[in-house]
Structure formats: C-alpha cells, structure tokens
C-alpha positions as CSV (number, residue, x, y, z in Angstrom):
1,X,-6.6,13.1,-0.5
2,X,-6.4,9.2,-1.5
3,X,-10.5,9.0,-1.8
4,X,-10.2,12.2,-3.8
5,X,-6.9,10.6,-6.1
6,X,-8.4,6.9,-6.9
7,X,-12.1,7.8,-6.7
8,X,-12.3,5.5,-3.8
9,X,-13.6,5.6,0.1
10,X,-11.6,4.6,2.4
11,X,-13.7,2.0,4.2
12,X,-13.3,4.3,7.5
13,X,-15.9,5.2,9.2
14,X,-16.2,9.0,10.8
15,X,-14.0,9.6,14.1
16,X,-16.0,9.7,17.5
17,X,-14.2,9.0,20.9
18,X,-10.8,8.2,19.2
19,X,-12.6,5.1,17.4
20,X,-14.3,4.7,14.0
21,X,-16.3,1.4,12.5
22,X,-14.3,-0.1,9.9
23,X,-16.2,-1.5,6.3
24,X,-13.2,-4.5,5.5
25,X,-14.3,-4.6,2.2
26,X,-13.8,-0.9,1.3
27,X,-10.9,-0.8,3.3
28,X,-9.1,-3.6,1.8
29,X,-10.0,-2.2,-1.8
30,X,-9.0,1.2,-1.0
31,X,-5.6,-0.3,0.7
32,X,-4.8,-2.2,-2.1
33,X,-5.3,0.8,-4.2
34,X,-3.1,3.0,-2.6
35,X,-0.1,0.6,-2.1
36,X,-0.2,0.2,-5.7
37,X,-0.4,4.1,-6.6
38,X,2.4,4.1,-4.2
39,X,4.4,1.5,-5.8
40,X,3.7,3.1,-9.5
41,X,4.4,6.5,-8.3
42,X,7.9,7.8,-9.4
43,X,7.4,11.2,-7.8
44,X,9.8,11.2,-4.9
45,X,8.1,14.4,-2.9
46,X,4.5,12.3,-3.1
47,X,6.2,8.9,-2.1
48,X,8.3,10.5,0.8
49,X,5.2,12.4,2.4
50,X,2.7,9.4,2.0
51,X,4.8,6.9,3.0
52,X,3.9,7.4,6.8
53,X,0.3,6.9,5.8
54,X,0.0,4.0,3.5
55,X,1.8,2.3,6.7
56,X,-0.5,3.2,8.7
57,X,-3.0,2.5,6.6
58,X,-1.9,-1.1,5.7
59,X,-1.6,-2.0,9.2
60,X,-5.1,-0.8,9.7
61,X,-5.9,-3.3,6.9
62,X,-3.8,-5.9,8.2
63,X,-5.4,-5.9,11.5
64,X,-9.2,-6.0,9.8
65,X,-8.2,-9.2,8.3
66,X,-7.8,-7.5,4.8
67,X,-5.6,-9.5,2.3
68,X,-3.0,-6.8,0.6
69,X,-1.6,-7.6,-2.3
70,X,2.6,-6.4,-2.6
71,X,2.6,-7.2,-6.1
72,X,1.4,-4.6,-8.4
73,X,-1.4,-6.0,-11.0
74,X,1.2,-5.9,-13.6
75,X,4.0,-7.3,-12.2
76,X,4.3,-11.0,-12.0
77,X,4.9,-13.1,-8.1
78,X,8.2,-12.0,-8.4
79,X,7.7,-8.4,-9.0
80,X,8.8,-8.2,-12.9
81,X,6.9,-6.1,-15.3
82,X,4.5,-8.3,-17.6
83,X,4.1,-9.0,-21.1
84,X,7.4,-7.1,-21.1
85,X,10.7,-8.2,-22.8
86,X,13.3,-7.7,-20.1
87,X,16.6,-9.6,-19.9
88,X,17.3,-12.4,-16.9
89,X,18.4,-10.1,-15.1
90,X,16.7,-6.8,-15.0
91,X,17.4,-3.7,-13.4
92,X,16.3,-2.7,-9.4
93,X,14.6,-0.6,-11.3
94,X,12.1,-2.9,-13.2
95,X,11.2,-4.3,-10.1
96,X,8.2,-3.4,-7.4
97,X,10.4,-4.5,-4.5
98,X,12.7,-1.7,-3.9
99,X,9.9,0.4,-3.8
100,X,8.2,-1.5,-1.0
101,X,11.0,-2.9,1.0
102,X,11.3,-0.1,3.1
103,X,7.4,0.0,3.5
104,X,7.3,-3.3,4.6
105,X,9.8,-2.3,7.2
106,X,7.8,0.6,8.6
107,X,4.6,-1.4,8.3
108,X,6.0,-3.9,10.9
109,X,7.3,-1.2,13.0
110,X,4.1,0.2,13.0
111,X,2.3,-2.8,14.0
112,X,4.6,-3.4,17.0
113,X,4.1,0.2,18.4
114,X,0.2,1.3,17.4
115,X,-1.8,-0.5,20.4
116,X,-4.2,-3.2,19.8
C-alpha cells in the first residue's frame, strides 16, 4: 500500500525461504518516506493501523545501516514547523514529537524481540 501511496519501492526484495535481499538505498528512501507520511498524517484510523508496520519497517532500516531521519523536512532539529510564526512556546500540537514518541517506543521493542 506504501509503494502504491508515495510512488516508491520498498527496497525489499521478493520473499523466498522466510528471507528477502535488501537494496539499503531504496529502503532507506522509502523508510524515510513513510515515517514522514506517518508523522504528517492526521488521520487517526490510518496512523493506528500502520503504526505496527512503519515499526517494523524502521527497524528493518535500522538494522541495514540506513540513517532515518525523526524530523520531518519541515520541521526544524527540534521538531517546530518552519518558516512559520509560532510563539516560544507552541502547542504539542505544532510539534513532530508526540507523533513519534510512541513510535520510537515500539521501534525499540521491536528491535529487542525480532531476531537478528
């Protein structure tokens, strides 16, 4: 469904003997891409039922050396909106974190159980 969405493969190669080959490069773009359609996403149905696999997958990513990248391309290092006049203090809402917080969480459980 996420090739079809961003118009990207997945860097994952076909499944044979519960293995596949792995392009890094693809992966890592298509990884990237879907953490931030998930962080953009305000569509609570789409974010609860791909949550499981954008862990998944950015554990896969993690493992094949791939660099993710938490912060949305228009947020700033600390997860603020750019070129955007906010006070000092904006809102949970205005911010990437909350979003992935709880994916970061699941990501490391993830990592802990899948095996090696």
């Amino acid at each position: 469904m996420f090739e079809a969405e961003l118009g990207l493969p997945s860097g994952l190669g076909p499944m044979d003997n519960d293995e596949c080959q792995i392009d890094p490069v693809a992966l890592g773009a298509f990884a990237n891409a879907v953490l931030t359609y998930h962080q953009r996403t305000p569509h609570a149905v789409v974010l609860a039922l791909s949550e499981g696999f954008t862990a998944t997958l950015l554990v896969l990513a993690q493992r094949a050396g791939v660099e993710v990248c938490w912060t949305p391309p228009d947020h700033d290092q600390d997860g603020h909106l750019r070129d955007v006049q906010v006070s000092s203090h904006p809102p949970a809402s205005m911010t990437a974190e909350p979003k992935t917080q709880g994916l970061r969480v699941k990501v490391r459980e993830l990592d802990q159980l899948m095996p090696q």
